[in-house]
C-alpha positions as CSV (number, residue, x, y, z in Angstrom):
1,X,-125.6,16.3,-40.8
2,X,-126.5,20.1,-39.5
3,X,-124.8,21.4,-43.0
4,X,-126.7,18.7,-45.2
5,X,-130.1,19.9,-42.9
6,X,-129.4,23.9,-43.1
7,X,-128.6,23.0,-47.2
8,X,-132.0,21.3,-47.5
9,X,-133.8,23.9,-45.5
10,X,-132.3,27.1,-47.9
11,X,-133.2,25.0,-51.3
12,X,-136.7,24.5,-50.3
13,X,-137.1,28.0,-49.4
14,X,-135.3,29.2,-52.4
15,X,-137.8,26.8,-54.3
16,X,-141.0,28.0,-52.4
17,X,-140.1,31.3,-53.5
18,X,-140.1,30.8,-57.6
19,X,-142.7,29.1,-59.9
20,X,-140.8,27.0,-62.4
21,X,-137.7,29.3,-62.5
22,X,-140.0,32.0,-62.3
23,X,-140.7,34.1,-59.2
24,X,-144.3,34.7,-58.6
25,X,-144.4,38.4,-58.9
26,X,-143.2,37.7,-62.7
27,X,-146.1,34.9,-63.6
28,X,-148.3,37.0,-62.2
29,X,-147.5,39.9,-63.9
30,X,-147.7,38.1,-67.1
31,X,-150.7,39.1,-69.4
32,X,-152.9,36.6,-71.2
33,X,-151.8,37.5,-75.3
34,X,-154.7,35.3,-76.1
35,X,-158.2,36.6,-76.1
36,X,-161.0,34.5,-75.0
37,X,-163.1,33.8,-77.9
38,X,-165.0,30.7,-78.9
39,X,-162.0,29.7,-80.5
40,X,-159.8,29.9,-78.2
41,X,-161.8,28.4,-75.8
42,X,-162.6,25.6,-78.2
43,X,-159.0,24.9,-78.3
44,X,-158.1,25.1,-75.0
45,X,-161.1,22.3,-74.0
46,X,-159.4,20.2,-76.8
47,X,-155.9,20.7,-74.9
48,X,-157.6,20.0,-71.3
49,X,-159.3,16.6,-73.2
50,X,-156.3,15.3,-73.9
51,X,-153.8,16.6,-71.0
52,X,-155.8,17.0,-68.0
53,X,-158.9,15.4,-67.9
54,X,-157.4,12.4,-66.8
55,X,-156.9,14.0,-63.0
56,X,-159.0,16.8,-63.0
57,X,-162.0,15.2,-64.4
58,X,-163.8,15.8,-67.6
59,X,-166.2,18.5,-65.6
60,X,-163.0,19.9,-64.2
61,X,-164.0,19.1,-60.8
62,X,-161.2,16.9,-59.6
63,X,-163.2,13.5,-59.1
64,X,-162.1,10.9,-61.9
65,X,-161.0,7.8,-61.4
66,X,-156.8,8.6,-61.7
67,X,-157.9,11.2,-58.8
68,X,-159.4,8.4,-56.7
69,X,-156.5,5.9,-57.3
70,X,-154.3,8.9,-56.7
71,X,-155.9,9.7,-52.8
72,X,-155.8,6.0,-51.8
73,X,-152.1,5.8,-52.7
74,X,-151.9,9.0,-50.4
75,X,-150.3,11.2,-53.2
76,X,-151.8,14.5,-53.8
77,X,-155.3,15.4,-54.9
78,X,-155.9,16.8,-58.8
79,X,-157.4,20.7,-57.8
80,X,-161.4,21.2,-58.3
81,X,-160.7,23.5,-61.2
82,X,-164.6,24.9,-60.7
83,X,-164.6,25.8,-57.1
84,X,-162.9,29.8,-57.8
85,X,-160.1,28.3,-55.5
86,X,-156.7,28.6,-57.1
87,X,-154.3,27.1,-54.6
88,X,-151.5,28.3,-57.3
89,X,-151.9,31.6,-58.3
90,X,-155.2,33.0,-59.6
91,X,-154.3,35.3,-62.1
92,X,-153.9,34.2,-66.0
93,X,-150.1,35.0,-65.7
94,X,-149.7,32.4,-62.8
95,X,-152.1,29.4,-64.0
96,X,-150.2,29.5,-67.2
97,X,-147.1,29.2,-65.2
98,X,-148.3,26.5,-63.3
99,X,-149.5,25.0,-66.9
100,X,-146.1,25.3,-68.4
101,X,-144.2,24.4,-65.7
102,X,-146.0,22.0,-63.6
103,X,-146.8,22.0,-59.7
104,X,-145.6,20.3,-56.7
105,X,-142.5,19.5,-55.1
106,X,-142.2,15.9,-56.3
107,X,-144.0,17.0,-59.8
108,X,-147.5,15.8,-58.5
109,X,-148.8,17.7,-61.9
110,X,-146.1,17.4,-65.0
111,X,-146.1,20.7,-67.0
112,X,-147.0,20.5,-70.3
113,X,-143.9,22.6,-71.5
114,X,-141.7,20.7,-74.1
115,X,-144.8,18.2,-74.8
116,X,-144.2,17.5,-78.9
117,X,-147.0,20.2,-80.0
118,X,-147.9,21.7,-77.6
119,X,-147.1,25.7,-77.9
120,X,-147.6,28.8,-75.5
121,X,-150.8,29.6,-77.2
122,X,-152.2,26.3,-76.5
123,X,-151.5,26.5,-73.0
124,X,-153.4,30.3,-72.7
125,X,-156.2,29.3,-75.0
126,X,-155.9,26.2,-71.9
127,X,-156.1,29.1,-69.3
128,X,-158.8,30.8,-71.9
129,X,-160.9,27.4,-71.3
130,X,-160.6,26.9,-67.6
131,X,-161.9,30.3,-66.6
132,X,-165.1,29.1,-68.2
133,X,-165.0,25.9,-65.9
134,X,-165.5,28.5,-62.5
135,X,-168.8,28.2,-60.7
136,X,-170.7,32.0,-60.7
């Protein structure tokens, strides 16, 4: 029972220390190849319709209605995506990451890597669209 205990205790360490297979001093040295134009941002609001605005709310805020049902059932909270918070990583590199890979220990928020049409490029002009979401 200690050796099953010690082994638990080293893999969530290990796993606190990477992002998706990725440490965090590699996501966030990762650069944005994607620049923020109208486009860009266009198309990442059309990705965030479709793949996050379910949780996060259509404002980005957090409060919808899967949110809500979410809290009562005690699991974790969708991030206010307008609040300059980034519980994640703040840089493009690491919301990307986060994006691609997903985050939480029980996969509270599914990555979209590997969803059919869904590219790299859609998930930075994603990261593109969210930075317009943060209150000045």
């Amino acid at each position: 029972m200690r050796n099953l205990f010690y082994c638990l205790a080293i893999a969530l360490l290990l796993a606190s220390c990477s992002v998706g297979g990725m440490s965090r001093t590699e996501a966030k040295a990762l650069k944005n190849p994607v620049e923020p134009t109208a486009k860009s941002i266009g198309a990442g609001k059309n990705v965030y319709d479709k793949y996050c605005a379910d949780c996060h709310g259509t404002t980005g805020n957090g409060v919808s209605e899967k949110s809500s049902t979410l809290a009562a059932a005690g699991e974790a909270k969708p991030s206010d995506l307008t609040d300059n918070k980034w519980d994640h990583g703040s840089t493009d590199g690491e919301i990307f990451v986060n994006i691609r890979d997903g985050v939480g220990v029980k996969g509270a928020m599914k990555g979209l890597d590997g969803k059919p049409g869904i590219s790299d490029t859609d998930m930075w002009n994603l990261v593109n669209y969210l930075r317009t979401l943060q209150r000045k």
